[in-house]
C-alpha positions in Angstrom: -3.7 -12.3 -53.1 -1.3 -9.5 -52.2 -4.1 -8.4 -49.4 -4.2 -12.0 -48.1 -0.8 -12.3 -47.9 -0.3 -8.6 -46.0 -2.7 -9.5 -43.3 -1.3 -12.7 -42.8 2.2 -10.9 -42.1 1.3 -8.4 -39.6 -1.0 -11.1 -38.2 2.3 -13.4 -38.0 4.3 -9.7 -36.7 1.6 -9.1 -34.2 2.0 -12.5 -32.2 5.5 -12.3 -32.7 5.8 -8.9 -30.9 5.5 -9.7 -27.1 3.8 -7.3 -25.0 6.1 -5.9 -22.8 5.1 -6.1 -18.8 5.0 -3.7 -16.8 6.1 -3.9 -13.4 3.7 -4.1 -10.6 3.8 -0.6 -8.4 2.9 -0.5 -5.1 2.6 1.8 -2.9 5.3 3.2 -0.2 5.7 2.8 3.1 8.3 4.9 5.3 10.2 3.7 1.6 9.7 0.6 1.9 7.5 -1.2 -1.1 4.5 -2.6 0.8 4.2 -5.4 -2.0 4.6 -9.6 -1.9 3.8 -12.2 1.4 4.1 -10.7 5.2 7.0 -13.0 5.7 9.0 -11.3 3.2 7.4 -7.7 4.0 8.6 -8.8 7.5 12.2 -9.3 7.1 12.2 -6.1 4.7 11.4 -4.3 7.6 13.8 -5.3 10.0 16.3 -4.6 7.8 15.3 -1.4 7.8 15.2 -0.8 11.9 11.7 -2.0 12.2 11.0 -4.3 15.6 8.6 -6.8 15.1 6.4 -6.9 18.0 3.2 -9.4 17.8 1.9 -11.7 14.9 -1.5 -13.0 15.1 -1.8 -15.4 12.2 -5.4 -16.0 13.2 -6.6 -12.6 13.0 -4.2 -11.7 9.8 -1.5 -9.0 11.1 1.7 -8.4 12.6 2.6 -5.5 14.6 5.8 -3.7 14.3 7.8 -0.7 15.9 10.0 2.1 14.3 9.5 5.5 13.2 6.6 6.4 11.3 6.9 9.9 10.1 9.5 10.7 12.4 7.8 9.7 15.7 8.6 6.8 17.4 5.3 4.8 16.4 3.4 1.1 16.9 1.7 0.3 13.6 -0.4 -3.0 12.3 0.4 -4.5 9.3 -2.9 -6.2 7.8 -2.4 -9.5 5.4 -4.7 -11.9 3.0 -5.3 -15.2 4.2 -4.3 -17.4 1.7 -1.5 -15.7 -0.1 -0.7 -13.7 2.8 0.0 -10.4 0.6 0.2 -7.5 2.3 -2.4 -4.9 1.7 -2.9 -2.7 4.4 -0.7 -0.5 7.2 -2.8 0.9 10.0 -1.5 3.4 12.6 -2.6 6.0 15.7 0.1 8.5 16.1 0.3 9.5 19.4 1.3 13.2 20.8 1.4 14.3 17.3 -0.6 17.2 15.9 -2.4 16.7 13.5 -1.4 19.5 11.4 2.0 18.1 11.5 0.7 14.8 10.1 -0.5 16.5 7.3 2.5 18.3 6.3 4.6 15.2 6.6 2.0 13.5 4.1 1.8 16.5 1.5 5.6 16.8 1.9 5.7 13.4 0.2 2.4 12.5 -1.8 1.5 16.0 -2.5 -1.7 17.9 -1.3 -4.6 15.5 -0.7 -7.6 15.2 -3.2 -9.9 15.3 -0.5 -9.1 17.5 3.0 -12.8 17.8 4.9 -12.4 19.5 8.9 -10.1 16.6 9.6 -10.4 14.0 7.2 -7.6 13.8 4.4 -6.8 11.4 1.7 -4.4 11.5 -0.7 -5.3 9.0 -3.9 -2.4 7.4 -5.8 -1.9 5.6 -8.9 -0.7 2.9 -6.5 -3.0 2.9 -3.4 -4.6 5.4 -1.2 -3.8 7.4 2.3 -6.2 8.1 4.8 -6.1 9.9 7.6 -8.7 11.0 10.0 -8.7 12.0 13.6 -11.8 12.4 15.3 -11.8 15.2 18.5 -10.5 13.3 21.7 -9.1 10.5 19.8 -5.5 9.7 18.3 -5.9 10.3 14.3 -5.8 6.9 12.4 -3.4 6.7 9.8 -4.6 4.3 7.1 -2.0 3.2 4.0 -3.7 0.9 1.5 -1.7 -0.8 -1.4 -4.0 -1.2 -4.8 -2.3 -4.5 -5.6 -2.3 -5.7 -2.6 -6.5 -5.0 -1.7 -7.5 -6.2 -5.3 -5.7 -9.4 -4.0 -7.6 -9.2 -0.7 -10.4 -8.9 -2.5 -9.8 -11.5 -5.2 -9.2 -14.2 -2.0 -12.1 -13.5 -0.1 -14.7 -12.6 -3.0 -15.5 -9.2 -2.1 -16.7 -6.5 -4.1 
């Protein structure tokens, strides 16, 4: 009897202890949280500097202008269709060397785990970076927010 009645009280504690919730992280972008709908990702932005130069609702992004690293940059900012959650920040640094780009990325998110000839990516708890620059080209900066792709994903049913 006194076993029945012990596992019936930490049954009865165990529901009654609420799992705590841990925020949602995403990743950061020039500081900026690249987390909830494009709309609100938008105005963040703006308050921050950032011009807002093209949306194309059709094709999922918006394209804004501010500095990006330092440099005076245009950069796309990809979406999900339904809930329009931002998942993805795409850029091509222009005039800047590549070894610069670099340094400014390791400066913030430390070294990269992988750095092949002149392919980096640095892999974060909260997203990944990638940037690659092929010879002749303008390297593509590539920031992708774990949150946000899982809900890409999730919308489209993609693996």
């Amino acid at each position: 009897m006194k076993k029945l009645l012990l596992v019936l009280t930490l049954v009865l504690a165990c529901q009654a202890v609420k799992a705590q919730d841990a925020p949602a992280q995403h990743l950061l972008f020039e500081g900026v949280e690249m987390k909830g709908d494009i709309y609100d990702f938008s105005k963040v932005l703006q308050k921050q500097g950032y011009k807002q130069k093209q949306r194309d609702l059709n094709q999922l992004f918006f394209v804004f202008k501010g500095n990006l690293l330092g440099h005076p940059e245009l950069f796309r900012v990809n979406f999900s269709k339904k809930t329009k959650t931002v998942w993805r920040i795409m850029a091509q640094p222009h005039n800047v060397p590549l070894d610069e780009l670099v340094d400014s990325l390791t400066a913030r998110y430390g070294e990269p785990y992988e750095a092949i000839s002149t392919s980096f990516k640095w892999q974060l708890p909260v997203g990944f970076i990638l940037l690659e620059a092929h010879e002749g080209y303008d390297p593509n900066l590539v920031f992708m927010d774990a949150a946000g792709v899982a809900a890409f994903k999730d919308e489209d049913n993609r693996n």
